[in-house]
TORZARO-870724 format. One record per residue (C-alpha): residue number from 1; x, z, y. Coordinates in pm, 1 decimal, decimal comma, always signed. Last residue first. Layout:
BEGIN
pt resi=NUM | u=X | w=Z | v=Y
...
end
This chain:
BEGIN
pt resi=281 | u=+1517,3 | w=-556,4 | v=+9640,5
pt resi=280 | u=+1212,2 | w=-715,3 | v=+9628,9
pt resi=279 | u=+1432,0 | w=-986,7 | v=+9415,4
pt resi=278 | u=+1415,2 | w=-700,9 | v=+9141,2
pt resi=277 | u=+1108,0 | w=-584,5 | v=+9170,3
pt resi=276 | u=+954,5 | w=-932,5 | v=+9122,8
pt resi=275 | u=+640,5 | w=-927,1 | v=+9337,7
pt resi=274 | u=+301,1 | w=-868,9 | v=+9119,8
pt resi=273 | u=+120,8 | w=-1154,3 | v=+8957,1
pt resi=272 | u=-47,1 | w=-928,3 | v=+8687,7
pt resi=271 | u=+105,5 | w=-1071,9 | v=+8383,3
pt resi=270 | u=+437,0 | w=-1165,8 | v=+8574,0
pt resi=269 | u=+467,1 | w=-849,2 | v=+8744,1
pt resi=268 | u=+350,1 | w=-695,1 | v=+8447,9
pt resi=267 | u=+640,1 | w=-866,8 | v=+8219,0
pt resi=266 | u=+548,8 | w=-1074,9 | v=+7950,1
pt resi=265 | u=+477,0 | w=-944,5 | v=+7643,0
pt resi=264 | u=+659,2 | w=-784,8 | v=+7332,2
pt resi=263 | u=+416,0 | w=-558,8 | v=+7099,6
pt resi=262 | u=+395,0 | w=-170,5 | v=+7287,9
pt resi=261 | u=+381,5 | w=+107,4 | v=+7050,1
pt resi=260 | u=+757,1 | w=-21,4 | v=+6850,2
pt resi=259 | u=+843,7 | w=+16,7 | v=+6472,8
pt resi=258 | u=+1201,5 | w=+33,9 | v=+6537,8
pt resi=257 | u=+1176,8 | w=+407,3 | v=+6665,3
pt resi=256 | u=+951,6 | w=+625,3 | v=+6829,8
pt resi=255 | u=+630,6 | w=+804,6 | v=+6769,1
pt resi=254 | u=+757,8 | w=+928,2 | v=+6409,4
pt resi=253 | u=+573,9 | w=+1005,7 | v=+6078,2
pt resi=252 | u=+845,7 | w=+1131,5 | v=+5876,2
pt resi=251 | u=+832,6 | w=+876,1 | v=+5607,8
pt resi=250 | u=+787,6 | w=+555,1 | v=+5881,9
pt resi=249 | u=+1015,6 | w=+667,0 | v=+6081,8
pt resi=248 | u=+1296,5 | w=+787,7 | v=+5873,5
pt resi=247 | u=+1215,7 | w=+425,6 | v=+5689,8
pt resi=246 | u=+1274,2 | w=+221,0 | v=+6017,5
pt resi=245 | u=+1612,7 | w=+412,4 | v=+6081,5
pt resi=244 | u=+1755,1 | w=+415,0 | v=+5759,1
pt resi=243 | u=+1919,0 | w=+777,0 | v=+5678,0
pt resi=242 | u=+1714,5 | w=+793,8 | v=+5353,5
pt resi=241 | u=+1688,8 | w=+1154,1 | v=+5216,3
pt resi=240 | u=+1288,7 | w=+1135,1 | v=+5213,3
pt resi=239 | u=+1356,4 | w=+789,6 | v=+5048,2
pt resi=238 | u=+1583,2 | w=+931,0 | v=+4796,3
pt resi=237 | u=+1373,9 | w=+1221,7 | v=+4752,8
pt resi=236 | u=+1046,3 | w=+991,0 | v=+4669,0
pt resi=235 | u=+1245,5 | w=+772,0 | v=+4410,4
pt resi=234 | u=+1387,8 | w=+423,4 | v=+4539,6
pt resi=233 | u=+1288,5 | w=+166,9 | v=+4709,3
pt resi=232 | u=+1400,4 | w=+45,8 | v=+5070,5
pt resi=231 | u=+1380,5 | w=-258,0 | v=+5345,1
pt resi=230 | u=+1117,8 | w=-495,6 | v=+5058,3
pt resi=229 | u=+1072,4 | w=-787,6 | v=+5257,6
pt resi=228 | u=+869,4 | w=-965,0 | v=+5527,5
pt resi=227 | u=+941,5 | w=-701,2 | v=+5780,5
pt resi=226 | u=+821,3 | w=-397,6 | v=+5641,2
pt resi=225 | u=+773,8 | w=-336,9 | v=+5236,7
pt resi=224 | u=+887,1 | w=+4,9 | v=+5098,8
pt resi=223 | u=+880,3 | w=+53,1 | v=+4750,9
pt resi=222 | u=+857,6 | w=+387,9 | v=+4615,8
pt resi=221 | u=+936,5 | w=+487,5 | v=+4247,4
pt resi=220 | u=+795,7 | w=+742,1 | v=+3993,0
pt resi=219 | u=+489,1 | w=+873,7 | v=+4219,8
pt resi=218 | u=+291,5 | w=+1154,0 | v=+4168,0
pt resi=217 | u=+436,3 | w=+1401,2 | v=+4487,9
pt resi=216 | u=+543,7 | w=+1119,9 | v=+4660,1
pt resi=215 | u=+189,9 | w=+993,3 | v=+4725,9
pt resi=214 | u=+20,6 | w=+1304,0 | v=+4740,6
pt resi=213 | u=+260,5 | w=+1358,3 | v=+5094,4
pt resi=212 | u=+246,4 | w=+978,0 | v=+5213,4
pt resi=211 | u=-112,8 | w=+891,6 | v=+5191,5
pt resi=210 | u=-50,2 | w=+511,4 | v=+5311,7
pt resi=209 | u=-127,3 | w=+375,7 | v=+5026,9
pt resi=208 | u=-101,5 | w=+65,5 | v=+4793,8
pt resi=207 | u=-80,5 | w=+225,0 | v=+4464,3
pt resi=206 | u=+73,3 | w=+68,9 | v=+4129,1
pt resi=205 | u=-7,5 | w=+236,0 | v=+3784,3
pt resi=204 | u=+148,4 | w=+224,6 | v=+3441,5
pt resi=203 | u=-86,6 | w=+303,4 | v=+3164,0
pt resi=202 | u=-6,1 | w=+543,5 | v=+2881,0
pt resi=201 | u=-327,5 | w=+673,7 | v=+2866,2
pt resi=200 | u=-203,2 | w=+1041,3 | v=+2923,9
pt resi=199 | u=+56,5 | w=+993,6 | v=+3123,0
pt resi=198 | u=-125,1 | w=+699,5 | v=+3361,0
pt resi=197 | u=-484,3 | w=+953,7 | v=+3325,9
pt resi=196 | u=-305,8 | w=+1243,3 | v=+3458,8
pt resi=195 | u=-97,2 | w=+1106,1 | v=+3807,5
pt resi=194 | u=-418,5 | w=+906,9 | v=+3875,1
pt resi=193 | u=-614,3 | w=+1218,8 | v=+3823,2
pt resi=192 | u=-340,2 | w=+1440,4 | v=+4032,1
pt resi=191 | u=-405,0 | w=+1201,1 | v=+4327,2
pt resi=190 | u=-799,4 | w=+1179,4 | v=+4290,2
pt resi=189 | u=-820,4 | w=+1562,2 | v=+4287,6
pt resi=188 | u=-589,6 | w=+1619,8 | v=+4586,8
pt resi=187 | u=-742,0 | w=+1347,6 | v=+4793,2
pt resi=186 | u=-1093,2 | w=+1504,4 | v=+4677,4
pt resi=185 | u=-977,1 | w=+1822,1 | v=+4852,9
pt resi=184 | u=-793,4 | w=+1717,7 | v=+5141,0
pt resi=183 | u=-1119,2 | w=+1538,7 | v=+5221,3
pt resi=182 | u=-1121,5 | w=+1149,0 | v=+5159,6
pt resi=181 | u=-1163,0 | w=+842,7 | v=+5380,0
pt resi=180 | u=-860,1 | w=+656,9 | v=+5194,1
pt resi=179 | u=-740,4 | w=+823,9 | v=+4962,1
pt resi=178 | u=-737,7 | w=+520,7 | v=+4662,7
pt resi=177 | u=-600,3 | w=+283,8 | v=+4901,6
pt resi=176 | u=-544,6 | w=-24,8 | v=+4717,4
pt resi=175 | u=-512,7 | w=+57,1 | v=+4350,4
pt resi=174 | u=-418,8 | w=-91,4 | v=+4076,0
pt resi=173 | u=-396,7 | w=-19,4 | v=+3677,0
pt resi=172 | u=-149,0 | w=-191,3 | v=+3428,0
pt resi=171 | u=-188,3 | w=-166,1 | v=+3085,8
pt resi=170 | u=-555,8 | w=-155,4 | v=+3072,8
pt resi=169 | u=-818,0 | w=+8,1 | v=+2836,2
pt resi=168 | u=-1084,8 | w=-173,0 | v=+2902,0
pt resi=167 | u=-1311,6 | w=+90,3 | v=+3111,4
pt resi=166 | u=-997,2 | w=+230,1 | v=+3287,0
pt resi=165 | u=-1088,0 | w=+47,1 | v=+3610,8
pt resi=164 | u=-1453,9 | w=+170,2 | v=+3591,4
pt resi=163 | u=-1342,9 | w=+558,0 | v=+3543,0
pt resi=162 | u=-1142,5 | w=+489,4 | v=+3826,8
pt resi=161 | u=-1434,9 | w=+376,6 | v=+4029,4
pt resi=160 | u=-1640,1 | w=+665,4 | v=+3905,2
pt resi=159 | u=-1406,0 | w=+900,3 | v=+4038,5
pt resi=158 | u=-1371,8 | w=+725,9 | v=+4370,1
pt resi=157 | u=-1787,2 | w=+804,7 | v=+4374,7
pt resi=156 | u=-1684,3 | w=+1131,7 | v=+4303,0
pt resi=155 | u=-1511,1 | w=+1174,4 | v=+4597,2
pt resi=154 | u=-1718,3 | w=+984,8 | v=+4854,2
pt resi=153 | u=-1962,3 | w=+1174,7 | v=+4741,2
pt resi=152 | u=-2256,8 | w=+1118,3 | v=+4502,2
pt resi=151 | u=-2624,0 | w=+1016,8 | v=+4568,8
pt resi=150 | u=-2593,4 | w=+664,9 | v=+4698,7
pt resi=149 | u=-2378,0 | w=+577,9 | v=+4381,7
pt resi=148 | u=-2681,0 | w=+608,8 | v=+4151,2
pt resi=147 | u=-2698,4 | w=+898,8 | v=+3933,7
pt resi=146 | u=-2764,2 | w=+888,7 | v=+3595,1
pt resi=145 | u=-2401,0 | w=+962,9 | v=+3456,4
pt resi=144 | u=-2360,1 | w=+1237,8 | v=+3695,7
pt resi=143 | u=-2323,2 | w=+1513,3 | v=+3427,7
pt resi=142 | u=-2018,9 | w=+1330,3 | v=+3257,3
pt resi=141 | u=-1792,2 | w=+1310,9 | v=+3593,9
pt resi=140 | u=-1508,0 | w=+1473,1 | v=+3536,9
pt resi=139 | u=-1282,8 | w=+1196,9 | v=+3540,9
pt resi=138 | u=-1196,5 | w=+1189,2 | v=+3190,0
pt resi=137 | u=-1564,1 | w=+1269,6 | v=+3104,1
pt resi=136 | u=-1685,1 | w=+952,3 | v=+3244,8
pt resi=135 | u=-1428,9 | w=+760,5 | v=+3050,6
pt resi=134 | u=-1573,9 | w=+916,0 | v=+2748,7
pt resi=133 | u=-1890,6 | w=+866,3 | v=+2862,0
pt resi=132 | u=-1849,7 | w=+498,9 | v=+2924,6
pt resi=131 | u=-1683,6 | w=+453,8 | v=+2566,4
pt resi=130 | u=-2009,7 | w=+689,1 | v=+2398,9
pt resi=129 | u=-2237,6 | w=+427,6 | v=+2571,7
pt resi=128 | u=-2063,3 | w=+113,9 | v=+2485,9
pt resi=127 | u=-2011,2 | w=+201,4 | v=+2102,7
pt resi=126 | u=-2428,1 | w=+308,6 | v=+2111,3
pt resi=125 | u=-2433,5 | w=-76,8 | v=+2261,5
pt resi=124 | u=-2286,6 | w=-299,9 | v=+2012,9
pt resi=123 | u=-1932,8 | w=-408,2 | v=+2162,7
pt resi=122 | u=-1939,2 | w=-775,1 | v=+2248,2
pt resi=121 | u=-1604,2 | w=-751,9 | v=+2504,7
pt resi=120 | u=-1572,9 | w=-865,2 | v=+2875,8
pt resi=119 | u=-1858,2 | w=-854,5 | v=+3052,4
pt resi=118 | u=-2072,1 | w=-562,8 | v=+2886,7
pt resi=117 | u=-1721,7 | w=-338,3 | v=+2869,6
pt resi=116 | u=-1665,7 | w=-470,0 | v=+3244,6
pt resi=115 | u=-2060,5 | w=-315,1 | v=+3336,2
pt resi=114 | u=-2049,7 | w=-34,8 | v=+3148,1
pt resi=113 | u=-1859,5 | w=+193,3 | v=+3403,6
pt resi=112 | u=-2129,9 | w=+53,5 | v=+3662,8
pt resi=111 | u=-2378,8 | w=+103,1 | v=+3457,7
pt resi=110 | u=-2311,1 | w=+445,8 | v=+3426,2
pt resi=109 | u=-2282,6 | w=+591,8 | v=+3725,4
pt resi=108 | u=-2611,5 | w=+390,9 | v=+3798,1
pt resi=107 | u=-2659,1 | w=+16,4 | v=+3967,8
pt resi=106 | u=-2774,8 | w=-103,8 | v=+4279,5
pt resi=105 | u=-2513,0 | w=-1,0 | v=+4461,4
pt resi=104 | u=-2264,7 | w=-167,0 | v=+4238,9
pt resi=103 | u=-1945,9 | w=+52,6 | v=+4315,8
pt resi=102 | u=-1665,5 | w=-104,0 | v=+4560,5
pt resi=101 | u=-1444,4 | w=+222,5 | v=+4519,2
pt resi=100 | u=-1380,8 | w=+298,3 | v=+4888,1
pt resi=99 | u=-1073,5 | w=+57,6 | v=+4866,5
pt resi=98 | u=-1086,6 | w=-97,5 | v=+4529,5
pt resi=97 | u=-912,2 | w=+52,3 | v=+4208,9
pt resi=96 | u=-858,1 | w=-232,9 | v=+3966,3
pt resi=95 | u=-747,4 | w=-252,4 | v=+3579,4
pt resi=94 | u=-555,6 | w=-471,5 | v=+3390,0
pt resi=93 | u=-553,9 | w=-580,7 | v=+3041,9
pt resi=92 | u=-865,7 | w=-814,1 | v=+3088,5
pt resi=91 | u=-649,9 | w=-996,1 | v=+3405,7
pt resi=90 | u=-379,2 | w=-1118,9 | v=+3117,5
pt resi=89 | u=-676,0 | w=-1324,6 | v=+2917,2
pt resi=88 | u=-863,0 | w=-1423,6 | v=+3260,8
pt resi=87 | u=-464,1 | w=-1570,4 | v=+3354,8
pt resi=86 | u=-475,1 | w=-1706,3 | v=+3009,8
pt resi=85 | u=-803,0 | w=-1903,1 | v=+3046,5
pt resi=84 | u=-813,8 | w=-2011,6 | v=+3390,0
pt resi=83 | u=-468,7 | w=-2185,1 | v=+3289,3
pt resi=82 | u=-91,7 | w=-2021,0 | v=+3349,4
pt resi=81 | u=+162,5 | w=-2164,0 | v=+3524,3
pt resi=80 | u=+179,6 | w=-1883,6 | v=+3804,5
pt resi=79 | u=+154,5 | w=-1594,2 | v=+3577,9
pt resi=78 | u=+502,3 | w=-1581,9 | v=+3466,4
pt resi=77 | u=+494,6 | w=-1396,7 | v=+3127,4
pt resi=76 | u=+701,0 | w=-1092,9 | v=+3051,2
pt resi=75 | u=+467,4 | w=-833,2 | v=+3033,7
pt resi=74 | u=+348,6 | w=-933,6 | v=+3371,4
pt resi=73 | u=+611,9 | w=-1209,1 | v=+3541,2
pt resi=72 | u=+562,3 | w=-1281,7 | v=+3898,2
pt resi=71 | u=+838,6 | w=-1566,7 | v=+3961,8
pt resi=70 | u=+1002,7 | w=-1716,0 | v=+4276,4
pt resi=69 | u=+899,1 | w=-1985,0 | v=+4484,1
pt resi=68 | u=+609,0 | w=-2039,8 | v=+4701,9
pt resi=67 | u=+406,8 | w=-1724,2 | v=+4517,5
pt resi=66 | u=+67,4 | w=-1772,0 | v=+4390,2
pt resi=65 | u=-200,4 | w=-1544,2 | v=+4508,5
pt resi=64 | u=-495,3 | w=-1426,1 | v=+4339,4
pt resi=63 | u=-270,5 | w=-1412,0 | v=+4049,5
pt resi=62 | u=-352,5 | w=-1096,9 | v=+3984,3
pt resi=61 | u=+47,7 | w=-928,5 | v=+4061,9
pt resi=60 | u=+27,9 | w=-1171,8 | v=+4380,0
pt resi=59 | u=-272,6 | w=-1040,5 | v=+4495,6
pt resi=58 | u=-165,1 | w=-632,6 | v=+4509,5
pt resi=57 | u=+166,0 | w=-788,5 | v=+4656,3
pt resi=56 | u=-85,9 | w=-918,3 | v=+4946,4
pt resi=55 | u=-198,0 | w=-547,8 | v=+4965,7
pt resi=54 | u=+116,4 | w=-454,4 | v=+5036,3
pt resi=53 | u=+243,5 | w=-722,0 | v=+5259,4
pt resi=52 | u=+338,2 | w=-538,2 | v=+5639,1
pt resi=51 | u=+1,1 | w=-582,1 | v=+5763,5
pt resi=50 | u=-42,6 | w=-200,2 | v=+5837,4
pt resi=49 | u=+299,0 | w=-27,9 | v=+5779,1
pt resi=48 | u=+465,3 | w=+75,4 | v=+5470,8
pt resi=47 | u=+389,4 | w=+212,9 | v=+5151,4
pt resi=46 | u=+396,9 | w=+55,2 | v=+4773,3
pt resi=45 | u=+419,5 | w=+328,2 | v=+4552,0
pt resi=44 | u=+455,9 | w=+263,2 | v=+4114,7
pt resi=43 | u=+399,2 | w=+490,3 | v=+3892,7
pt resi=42 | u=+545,7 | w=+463,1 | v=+3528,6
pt resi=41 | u=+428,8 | w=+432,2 | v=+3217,0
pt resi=40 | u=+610,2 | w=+86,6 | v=+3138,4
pt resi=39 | u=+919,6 | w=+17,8 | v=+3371,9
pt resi=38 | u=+847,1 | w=-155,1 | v=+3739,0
pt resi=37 | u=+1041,2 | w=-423,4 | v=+3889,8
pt resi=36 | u=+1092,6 | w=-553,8 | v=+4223,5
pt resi=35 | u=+1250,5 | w=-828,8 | v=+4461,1
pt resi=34 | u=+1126,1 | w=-1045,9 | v=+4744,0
pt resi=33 | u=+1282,2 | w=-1289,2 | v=+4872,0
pt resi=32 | u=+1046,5 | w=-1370,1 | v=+5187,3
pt resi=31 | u=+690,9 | w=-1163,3 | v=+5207,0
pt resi=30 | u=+387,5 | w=-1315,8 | v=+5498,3
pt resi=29 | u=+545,0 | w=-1624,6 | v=+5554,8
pt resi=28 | u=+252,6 | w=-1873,7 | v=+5722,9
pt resi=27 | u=+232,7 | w=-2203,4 | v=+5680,1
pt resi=26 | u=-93,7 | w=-2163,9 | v=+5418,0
pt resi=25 | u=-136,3 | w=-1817,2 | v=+5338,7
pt resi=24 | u=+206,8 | w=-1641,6 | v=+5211,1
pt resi=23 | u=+458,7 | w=-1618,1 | v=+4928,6
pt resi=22 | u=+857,7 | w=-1580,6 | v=+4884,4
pt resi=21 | u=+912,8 | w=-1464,5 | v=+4528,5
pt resi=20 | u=+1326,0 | w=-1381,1 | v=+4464,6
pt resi=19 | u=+1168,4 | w=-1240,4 | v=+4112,1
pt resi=18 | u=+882,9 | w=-957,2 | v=+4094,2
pt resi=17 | u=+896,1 | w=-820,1 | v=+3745,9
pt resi=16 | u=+611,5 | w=-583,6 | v=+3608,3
pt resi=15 | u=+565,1 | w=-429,8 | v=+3241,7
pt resi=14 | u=+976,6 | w=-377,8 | v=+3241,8
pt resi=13 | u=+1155,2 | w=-472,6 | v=+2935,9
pt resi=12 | u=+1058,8 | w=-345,2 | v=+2608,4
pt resi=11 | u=+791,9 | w=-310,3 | v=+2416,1
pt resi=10 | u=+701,6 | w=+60,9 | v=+2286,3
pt resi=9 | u=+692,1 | w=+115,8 | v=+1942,7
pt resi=8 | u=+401,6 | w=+134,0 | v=+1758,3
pt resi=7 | u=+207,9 | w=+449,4 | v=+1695,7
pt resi=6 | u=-15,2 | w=+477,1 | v=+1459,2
pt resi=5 | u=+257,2 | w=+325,7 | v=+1218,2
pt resi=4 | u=+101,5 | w=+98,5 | v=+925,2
pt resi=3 | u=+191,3 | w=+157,9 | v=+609,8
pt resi=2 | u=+163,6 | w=-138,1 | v=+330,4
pt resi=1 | u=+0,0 | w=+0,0 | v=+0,0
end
């Protein structure tokens, strides 16, 4: 009788490679060279500031975006060649966290956990109702199974979001802004349930955030993207300890530095058609 182990050894190579990949919306750059990789079961932070290519990152790892050059390999396969039918193969093993959740108003708690199980597999329907309340339980949210999203919190409905994105099992689970628009409670919650459910699914997670403190205190490795590019990565202490000027800044929450208040204008004597001070003189 052939034995079969339980528990397979892990593939290797990172789950996510981002090679020399320069991308952007029609003649406009919006990332040039960039560079990453993340290791399987790990946590992944992408910070930085507003419009600096985060969330476009987000698109380039789901093929909603295809790079100019470079390669975005998941699991070792570059997504960019691939048909409608392999990229919808590779999107079933991942999982997505939308800002604010993105529930189906119109539908329960549960329905909307049961909605990418009904989509996506042809599981007989007493399977699909003890998978959604298993993922329910995970996230603490059994009892509000019956409840539509227009009765729960902010919080919880986050909760049921996640609960949603871990629905198929996924390798790879993403998130664009998970805290966003949360209490200092349910920012806690949500952070140490991310940090939970990757170690004990095995998944491997990448948040967009801004949410600098719960960030760091979950995360594996931080990327910071600014200028086109990635300008640091590295664990949270080493970008704490960083002595780069832009990423002191940004980490410590500064008023001054390379990221400027005022974007470059004309002069207000020329905007306002005041006398040159200088030939005043």
């Amino acid at each position: 009788m052939a034995f079969t182990d339980p528990h397979p050894t892990t593939p290797a190579g990172p789950l996510i490679e981002v090679r020399d990949v320069t991308c952007g919306y029609a003649d406009r750059i919006i990332l040039s060279n960039v560079n990453l990789s993340l290791a399987r079961g790990k946590v992944l932070a992408l910070i930085g500031s507003s419009g600096g290519g985060k969330t476009t990152l987000l698109r380039l790892l789901t093929r909603q975006l295809k790079p100019v050059s470079g390669q975005v390999l998941f699991d070792g396969q570059d997504l960019a060649p691939m048909n409608q039918e392999q990229l919808y193969a590779q999107r079933r093993r991942m999982g997505m966290l939308f800002q604010f959740g993105a529930l189906f108003s119109d539908l329960s708690v549960f329905e909307n956990v049961a909605f990418p199980l009904r989509e996506h597999t042809r599981l007989s329907e007493p399977m699909i109702r003890d998978l959604v309340l298993m993922k329910l339980n995970a996230v603490g949210l059994r009892g509000a199974r019956d409840l539509m999203p227009n009765e729960i919190s902010g919080g919880m409905a986050r909760r049921v979001a996640l609960a949603r994105a871990i629905a198929l099992d996924p390798d790879l689970v993403l998130y664009d802004e998970p805290f966003a628009g949360l209490d200092p409670i349910s920012l806690g919650v949500t952070a140490r349930l991310i940090r939970d459910l990757n170690d004990a699914l095995g998944l491997t997670s990448v948040i967009v955030t801004h949410d600098l403190h719960e960030t760091f205190a979950i995360a594996d490795h931080v990327v910071m993207v600014a200028n086109g590019g990635v300008v640091a990565q590295g664990t949270p202490e080493e970008l704490k300890a960083s002595t780069d000027p832009l990423v002191r800044q940004f980490v410590n929450a500064q008023s001054d530095g390379p990221v400027r208040f005022h974007q470059p204008a004309p002069t207000m004597h020329d905007d306002f058609g005041l006398p040159d001070p200088e030939e005043a003189a």
